[in-house]
C-alpha positions as CSV (number, residue, x, y, z in Angstrom):
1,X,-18.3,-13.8,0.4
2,X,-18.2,-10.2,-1.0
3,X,-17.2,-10.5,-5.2
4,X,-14.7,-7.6,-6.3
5,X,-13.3,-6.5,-9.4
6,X,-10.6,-9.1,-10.7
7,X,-8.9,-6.5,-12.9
8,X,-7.8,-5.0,-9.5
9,X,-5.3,-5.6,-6.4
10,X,-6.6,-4.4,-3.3
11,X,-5.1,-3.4,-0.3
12,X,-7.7,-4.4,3.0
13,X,-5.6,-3.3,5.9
14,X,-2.9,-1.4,7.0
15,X,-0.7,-1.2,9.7
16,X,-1.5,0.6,13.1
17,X,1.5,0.2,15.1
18,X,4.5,-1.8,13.8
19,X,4.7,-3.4,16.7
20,X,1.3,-4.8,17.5
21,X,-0.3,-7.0,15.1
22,X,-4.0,-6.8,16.8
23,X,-4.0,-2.9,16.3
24,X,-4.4,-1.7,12.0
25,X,-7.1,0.1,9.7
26,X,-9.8,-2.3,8.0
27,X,-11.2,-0.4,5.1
28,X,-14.8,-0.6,5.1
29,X,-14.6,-1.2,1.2
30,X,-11.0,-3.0,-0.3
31,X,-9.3,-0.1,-1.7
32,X,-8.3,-1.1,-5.2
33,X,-4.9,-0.1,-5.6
34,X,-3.4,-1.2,-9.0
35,X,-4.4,-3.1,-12.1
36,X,-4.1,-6.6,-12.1
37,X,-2.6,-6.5,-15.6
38,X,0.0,-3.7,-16.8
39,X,1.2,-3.7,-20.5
40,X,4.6,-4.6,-20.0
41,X,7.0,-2.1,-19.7
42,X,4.2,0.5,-18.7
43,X,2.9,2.8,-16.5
44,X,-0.6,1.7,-15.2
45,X,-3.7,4.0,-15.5
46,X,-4.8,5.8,-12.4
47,X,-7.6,4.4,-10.1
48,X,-9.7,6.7,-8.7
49,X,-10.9,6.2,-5.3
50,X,-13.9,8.3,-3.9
51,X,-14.6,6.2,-0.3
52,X,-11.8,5.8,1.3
53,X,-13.5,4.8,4.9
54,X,-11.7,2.6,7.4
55,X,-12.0,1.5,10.9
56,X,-9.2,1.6,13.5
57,X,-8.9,-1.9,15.1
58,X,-7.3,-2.6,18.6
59,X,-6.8,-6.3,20.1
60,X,-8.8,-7.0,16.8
61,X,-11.8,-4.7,18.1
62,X,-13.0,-1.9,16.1
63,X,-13.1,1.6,18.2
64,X,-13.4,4.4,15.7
65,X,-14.1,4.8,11.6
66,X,-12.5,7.6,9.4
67,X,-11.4,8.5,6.2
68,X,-8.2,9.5,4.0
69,X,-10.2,11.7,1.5
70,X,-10.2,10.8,-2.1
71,X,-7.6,8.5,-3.5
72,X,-5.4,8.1,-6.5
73,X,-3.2,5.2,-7.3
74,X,-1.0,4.4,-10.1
75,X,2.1,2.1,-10.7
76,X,5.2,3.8,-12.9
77,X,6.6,1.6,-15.5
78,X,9.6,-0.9,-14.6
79,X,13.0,1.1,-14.2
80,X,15.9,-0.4,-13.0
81,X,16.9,1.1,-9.5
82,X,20.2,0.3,-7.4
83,X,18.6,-0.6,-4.2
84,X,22.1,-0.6,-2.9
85,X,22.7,-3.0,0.2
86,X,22.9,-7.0,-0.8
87,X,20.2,-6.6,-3.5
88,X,22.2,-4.3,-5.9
89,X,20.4,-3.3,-9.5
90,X,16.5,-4.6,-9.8
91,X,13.7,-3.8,-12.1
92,X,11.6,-2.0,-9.9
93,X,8.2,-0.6,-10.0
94,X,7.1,2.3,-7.7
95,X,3.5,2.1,-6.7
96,X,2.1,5.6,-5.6
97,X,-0.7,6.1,-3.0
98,X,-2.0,9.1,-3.3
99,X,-4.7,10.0,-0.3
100,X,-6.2,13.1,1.7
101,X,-7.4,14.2,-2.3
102,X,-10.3,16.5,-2.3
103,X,-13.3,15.1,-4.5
104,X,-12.3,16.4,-7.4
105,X,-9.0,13.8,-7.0
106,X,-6.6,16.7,-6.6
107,X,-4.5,18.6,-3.7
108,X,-3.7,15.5,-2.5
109,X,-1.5,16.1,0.8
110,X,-0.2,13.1,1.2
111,X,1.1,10.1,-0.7
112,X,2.7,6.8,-0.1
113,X,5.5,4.7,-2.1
114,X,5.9,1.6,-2.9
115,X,9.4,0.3,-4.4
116,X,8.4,-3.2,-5.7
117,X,11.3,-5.4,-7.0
118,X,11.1,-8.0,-9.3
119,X,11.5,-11.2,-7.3
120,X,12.1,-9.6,-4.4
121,X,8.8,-7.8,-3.2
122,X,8.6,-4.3,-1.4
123,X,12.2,-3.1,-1.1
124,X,11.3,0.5,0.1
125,X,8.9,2.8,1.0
126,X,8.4,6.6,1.8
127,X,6.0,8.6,3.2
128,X,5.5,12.4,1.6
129,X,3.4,15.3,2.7
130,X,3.1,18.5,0.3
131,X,6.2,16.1,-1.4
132,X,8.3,16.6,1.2
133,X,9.4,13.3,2.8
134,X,8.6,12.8,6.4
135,X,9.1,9.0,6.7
136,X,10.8,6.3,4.6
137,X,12.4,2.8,5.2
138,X,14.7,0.4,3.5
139,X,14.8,-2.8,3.0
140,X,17.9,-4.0,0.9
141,X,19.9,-6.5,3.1
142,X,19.2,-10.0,1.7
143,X,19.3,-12.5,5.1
144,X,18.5,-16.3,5.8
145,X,15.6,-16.9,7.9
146,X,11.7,-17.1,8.4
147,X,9.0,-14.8,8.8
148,X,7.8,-14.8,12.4
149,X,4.9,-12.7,12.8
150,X,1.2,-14.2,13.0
151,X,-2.2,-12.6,12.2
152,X,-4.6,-13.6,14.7
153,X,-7.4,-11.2,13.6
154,X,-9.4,-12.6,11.5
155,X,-11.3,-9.5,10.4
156,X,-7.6,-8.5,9.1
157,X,-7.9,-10.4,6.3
158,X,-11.2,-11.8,5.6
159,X,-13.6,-10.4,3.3
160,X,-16.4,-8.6,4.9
């Protein structure tokens, strides 16, 4: 089993297509994304990310590798947000992930949010490209029920 660094939270895979959970992107090397530990009421320190290579995966078989370009990640300090809907007001941290950087970490062209409540989990998200928004989605209606979904590929989830 492959050791990492514990003062990190990784992200391994991402979604391909919504819809399909044998189809995502495996990076070849966990991408750490935030620290483990943030003073609180803090911003976090960046993390710089150089290798950024991943493989596309379909009916859990990789097909093709690539690469978003250097990365930067940080996490904003706690601000309470109106997420509107049946969550209302939470303390909410926004985790930005920055990607298609040149080497030198900057231009980025793209870059991802994360709206993390406080006992909620991810309650939005948006897509930017030159900081314009191009995708985003909401989460903020509260309903009974279970989760549903499954991951049947292994390689997914488990370390390399």
């Amino acid at each position: 089993m492959k050791s990492f660094d514990e003062k990190y939270i990784y992200m391994r895979s991402t979604e391909l297509t919504w819809k399909d959970n044998t189809s995502f992107k495996r990076f070849e090397h966990d991408l750490p994304i935030a620290r483990r530990c943030v003073d609180e009421g803090r911003a976090s320190q960046e993390i710089k990310v150089l290798n950024t290579r991943f493989d596309y995966f379909s009916s859990c078989r990789p097909y093709r590798s690539s690469s978003v370009g250097a990365a930067v990640n940080d996490l904003d300090a706690p601000a309470l947000i109106d997420a509107g809907g049946t969550i209302g007001e939470i303390w909410t941290r926004v985790l930005h992930y920055h990607y298609n950087c040149d080497r030198a970490f900057q231009n980025c062209k793209d870059e991802e949010q994360f709206y993390l409540g406080n006992g909620y989990g991810l309650w939005q998200w948006k897509h930017l490209k030159a900081g314009a928004e191009v995708k985003s989605s909401l989460m903020n209606v509260m309903r009974e029920g279970r989760p549903e979904a499954t991951l049947p590929c292994e390689n997914s989830y488990r370390p390399k």
